[in-house]
C-alpha positions in Angstrom: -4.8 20.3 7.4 -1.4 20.2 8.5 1.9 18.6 7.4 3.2 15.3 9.5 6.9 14.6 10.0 8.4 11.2 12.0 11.6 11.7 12.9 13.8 8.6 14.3 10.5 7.0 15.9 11.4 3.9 17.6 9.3 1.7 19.6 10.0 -1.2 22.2 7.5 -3.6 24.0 10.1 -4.6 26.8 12.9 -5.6 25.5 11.8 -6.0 22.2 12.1 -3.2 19.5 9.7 -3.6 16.7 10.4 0.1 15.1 14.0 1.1 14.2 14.0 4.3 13.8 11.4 5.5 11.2 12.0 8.7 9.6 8.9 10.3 7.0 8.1 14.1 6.0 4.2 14.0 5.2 3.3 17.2 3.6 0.6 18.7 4.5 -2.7 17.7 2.4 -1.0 14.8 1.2 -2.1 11.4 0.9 0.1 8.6 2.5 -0.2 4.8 2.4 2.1 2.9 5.2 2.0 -0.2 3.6 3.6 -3.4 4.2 3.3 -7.4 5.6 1.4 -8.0 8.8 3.7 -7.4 11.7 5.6 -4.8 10.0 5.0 -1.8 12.1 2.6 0.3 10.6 -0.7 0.4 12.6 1.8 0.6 15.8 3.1 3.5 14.0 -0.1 4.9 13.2 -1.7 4.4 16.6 1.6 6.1 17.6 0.3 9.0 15.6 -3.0 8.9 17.2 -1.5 9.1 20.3 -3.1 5.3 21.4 0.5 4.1 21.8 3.6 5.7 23.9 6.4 6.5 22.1 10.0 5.0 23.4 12.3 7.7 21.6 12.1 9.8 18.3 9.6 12.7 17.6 6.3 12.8 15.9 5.0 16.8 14.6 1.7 17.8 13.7 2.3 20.8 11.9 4.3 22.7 14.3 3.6 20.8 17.5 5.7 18.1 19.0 2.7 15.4 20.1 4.3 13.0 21.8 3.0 13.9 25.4 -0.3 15.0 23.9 -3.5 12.8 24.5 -5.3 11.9 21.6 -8.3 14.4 22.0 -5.5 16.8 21.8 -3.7 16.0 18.4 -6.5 17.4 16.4 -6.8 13.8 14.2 -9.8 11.8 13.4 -9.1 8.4 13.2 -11.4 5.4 11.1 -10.9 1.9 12.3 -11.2 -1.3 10.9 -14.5 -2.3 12.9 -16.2 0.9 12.2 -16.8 1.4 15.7 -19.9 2.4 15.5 -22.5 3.0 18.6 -25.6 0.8 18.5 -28.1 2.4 20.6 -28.0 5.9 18.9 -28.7 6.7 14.7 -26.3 7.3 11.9 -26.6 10.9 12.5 -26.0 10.4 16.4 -23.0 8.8 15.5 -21.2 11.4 13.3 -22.3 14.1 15.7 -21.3 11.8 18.8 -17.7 13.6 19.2 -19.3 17.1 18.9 -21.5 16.5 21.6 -19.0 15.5 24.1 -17.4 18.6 23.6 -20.5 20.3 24.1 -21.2 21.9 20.6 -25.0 23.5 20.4 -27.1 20.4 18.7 -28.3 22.9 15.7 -24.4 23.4 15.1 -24.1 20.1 15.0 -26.6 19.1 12.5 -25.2 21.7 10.3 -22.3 20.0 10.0 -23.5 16.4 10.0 -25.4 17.8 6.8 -23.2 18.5 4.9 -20.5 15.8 5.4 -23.8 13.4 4.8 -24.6 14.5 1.5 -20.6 13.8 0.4 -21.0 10.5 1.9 -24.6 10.1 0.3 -26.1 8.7 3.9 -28.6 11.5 3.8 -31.5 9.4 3.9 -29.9 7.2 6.8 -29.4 9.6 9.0 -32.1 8.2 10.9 -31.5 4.5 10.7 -29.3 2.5 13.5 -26.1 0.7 12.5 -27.7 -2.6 12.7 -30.0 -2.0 9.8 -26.7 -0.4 7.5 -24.6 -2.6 4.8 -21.0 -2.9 5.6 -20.2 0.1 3.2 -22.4 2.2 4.6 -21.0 1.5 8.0 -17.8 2.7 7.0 -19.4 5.8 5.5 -21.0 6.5 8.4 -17.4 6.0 10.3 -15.7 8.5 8.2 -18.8 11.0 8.5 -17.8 10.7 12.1 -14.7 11.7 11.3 -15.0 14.5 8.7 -16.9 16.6 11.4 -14.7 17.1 13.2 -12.6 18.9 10.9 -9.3 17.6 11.6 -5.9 18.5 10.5 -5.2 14.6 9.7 -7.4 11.9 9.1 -6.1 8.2 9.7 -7.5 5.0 8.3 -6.3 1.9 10.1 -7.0 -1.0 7.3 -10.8 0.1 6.7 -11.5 -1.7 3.6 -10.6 -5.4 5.1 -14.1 -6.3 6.7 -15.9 -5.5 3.2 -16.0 -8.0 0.4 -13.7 -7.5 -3.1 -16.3 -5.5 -5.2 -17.0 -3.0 -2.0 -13.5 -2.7 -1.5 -12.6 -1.1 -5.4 -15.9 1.1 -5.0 -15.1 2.1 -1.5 -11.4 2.6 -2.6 -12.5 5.6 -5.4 -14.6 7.0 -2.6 -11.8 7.4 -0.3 -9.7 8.9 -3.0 -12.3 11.1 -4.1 -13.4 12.5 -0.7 -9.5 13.2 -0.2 -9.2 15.4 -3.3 -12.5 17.3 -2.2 -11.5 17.9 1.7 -7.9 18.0 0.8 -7.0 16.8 4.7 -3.7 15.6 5.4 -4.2 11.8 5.6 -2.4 8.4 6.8 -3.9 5.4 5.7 -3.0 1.6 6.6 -2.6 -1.2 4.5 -1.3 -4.3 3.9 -3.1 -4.7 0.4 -0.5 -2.8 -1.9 -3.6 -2.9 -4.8 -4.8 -0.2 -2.3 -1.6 1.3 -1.5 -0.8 1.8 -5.6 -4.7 3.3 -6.3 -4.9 5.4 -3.8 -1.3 7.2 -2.4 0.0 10.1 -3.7 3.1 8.8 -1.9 3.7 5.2 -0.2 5.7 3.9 2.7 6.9 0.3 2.2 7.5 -1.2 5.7 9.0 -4.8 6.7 10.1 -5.5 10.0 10.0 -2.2 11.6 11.9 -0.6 8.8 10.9 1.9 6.0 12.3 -0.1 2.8 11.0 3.0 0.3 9.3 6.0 0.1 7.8 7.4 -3.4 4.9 7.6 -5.4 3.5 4.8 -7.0 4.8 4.6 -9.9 8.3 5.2 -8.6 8.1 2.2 -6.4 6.6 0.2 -9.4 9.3 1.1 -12.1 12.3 1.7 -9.8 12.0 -1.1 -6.5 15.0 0.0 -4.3 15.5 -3.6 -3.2 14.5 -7.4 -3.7 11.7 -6.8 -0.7 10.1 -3.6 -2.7 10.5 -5.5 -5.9 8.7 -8.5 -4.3 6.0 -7.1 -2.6 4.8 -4.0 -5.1 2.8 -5.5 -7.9 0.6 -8.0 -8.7 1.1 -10.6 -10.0 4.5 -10.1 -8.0 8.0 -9.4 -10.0 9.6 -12.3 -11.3 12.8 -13.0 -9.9 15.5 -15.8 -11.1 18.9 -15.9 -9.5 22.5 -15.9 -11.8 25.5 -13.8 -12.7 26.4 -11.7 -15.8 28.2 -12.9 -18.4 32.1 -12.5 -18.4 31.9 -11.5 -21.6 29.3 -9.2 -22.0 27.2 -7.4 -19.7 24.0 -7.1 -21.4 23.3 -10.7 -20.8 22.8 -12.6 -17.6 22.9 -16.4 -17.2 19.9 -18.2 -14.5 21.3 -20.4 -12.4 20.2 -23.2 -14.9 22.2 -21.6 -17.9 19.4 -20.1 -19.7 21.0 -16.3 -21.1 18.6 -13.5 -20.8 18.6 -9.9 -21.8 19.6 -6.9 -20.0 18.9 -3.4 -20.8 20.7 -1.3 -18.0 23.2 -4.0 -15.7 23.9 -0.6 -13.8 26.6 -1.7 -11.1 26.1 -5.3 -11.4 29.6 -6.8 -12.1 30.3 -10.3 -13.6 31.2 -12.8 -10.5 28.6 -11.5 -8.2 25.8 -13.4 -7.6 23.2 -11.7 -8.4 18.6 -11.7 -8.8 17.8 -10.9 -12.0 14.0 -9.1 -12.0 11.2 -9.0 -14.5 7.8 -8.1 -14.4 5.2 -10.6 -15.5 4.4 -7.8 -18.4 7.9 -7.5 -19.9 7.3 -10.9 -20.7 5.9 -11.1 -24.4 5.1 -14.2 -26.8 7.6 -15.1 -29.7 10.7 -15.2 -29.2 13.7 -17.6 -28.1 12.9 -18.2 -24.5 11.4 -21.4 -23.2 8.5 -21.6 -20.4 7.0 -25.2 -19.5 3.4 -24.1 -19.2 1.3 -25.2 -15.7 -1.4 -23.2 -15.9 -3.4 -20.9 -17.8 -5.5 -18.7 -16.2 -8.0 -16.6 -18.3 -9.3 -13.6 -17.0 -11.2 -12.2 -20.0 -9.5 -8.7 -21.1 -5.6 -10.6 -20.1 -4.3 -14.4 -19.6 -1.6 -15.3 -16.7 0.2 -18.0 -17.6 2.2 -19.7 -14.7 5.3 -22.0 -15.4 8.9 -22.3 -15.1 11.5 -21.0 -17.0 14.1 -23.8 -16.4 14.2 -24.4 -12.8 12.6 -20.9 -11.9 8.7 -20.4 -11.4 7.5 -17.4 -13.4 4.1 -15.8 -14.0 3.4 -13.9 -17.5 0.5 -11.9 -18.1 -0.5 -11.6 -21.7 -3.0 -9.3 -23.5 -3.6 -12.7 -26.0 -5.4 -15.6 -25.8 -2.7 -18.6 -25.4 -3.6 -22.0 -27.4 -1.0 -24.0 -25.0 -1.9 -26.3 -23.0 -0.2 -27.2 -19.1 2.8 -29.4 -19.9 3.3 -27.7 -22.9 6.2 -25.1 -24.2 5.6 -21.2 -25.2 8.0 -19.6 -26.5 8.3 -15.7 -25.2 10.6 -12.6 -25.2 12.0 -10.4 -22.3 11.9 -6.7 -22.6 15.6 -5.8 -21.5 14.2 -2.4 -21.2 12.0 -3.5 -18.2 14.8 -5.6 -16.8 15.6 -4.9 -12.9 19.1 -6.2 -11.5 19.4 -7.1 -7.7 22.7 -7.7 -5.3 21.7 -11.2 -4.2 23.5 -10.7 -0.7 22.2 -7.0 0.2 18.7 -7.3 -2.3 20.1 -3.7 -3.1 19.1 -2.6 -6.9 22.1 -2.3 -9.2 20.5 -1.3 -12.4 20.1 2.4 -12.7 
């Protein structure tokens, strides 16, 4: 395993830049998500990685090389794509031994190390079966077998879990994680499902538009959203966000737009007369209290409830550990946790609460 750094990577397809300078330390045996909208950047920056795209400036480092004029048989990666990839004609154990044979390993070698990385994966009774008679999970079993003998410094995963259905992708999710914290390899992984990007990442990048927005961990992202886009995009249900200005008179209340006053734990920098996004997650919103919301739909998922409405003229989604009685069309009356309260710059979408 070795440690990854990006520094000031920018890439242009003609005239058109769609990376603006990305900057990220990886350490080495680390888990990174790149994580973001689709067109963002980030498989362009991970095949950039992998060495399947030119770079137009900056410097990508594996450990204590400088790859950028390396071939990818060269960078000492394994990558797992999307489509598996998988060869046909030749048998699960073919396939995760294919790369050694090229490179001319003895075939007893080989199966000693197809072995072993089997038996993590469970595929040891498919070694002999063909792709075509494999589920989708085991497919991408078999495509990270490939890749774990090979021993790599850095393993990359280019979106692997969007071909399988919802229940594969959770199961296949907590293999992932736990074949990481048994091999310990440096790896990149791609997402655009920030579910993934929370369970998994010991750190994430949040992209948009060719831009890193944030770097943390999880939970850093989740409590403290740099900006309106972070705040938006980690979490789900998504943040709540309703547009306003503090009051004149007293800075631990903001007024929406349509004049309904709300309370605020930290304002931070936010300054009365600026206009200004006032953010709440659908948890910090908790029944009784003084605050209206005209009920459209209830959604029951067994263990919580969303409720989605509006909250005067703003659409917001609550998620409640209680079964609601109210019906759409109908009025529930909740309160906001000021202490989960999140203040935005509605010009910049820079955070203002500390």
């Amino acid at each position: 395993m070795a440690p990854v750094k990006f520094q000031d990577v920018r890439k242009s397809f003609g005239s058109t830049e769609v990376l603006h300078g990305i900057t990220v330390d990886i350490d080495e045996g680390q888990f990174v998500v790149l994580v973001g909208p689709s067109g963002c950047g980030k498989s362009t920056l991970l095949r950039m990685l992998a060495g399947l795209e030119n770079i137009t400036s900056g410097e990508i480092v594996i450990g204590d090389r400088v790859v950028n004029a390396l071939p990818p048989k060269e960078r000492d990666i394994a990558m797992v794509f999307q489509n598996y990839a998988l060869y046909p004609h030749i048998t699960v154990g073919e396939n995760m031994g294919f790369s050694l044979s090229l490179k001319g390993v003895a075939k007893s070698e080989i199966e000693d190390r197809v072995r072993p990385a089997a038996e993590i994966l469970g595929l040891s009774h498919l070694l002999d079966r063909y792709p075509r008679q494999l589920s989708g999970g085991q497919r991408q079993r078999v495509a990270m077998g490939r890749a774990i003998v090979r021993d790599p410094q850095v393993f990359l995963f280019d979106e692997p879990l969007s071909n399988l259905d919802a229940k594969l992708r959770v199961s296949m999710r907590t293999e992932i994680k736990n074949l990481h914290q048994r091999l310990a390899t440096t790896t990149v992984y791609v997402t655009h499902d920030q579910i993934e990007a929370m369970t998994m990442a010991d750190k994430i990048v949040v992209m948009h538009d060719g831009i890193v927005e944030q770097v943390g961990d999880p939970l850093e992202l989740y409590d403290r959203p740099a900006n309106l886009f972070v705040a938006g995009f980690i979490g789900s249900p998504a943040m709540n966000l309703l547009s306003g200005r503090m009051d004149p008179d007293d800075r631990s209340i903001f007024v929406t737009t349509g004049g309904l006053r709300l309370p605020v734990g930290d304002p931070g920098r936010a300054a009365p007369g600026r206009d200004l996004v006032y953010g709440v997650r659908p948890e910090g919103i908790h029944l009784g209290g003084d605050v209206p919301i005209r009920i459209e739909v209830v959604e029951p998922t067994g263990s919580e409830t969303y409720v989605v409405g509006h909250l005067v003229e703003s659409p917001v989604t609550c998620v409640f550990r209680d079964r609601i009685r109210q019906k759409p069309g109908e009025e529930l009356m909740v309160s906001i946790d000021p202490a989960t309260v999140h203040v935005f710059d509605a010009d910049s979408g820079e955070r203002l609460s500390s």
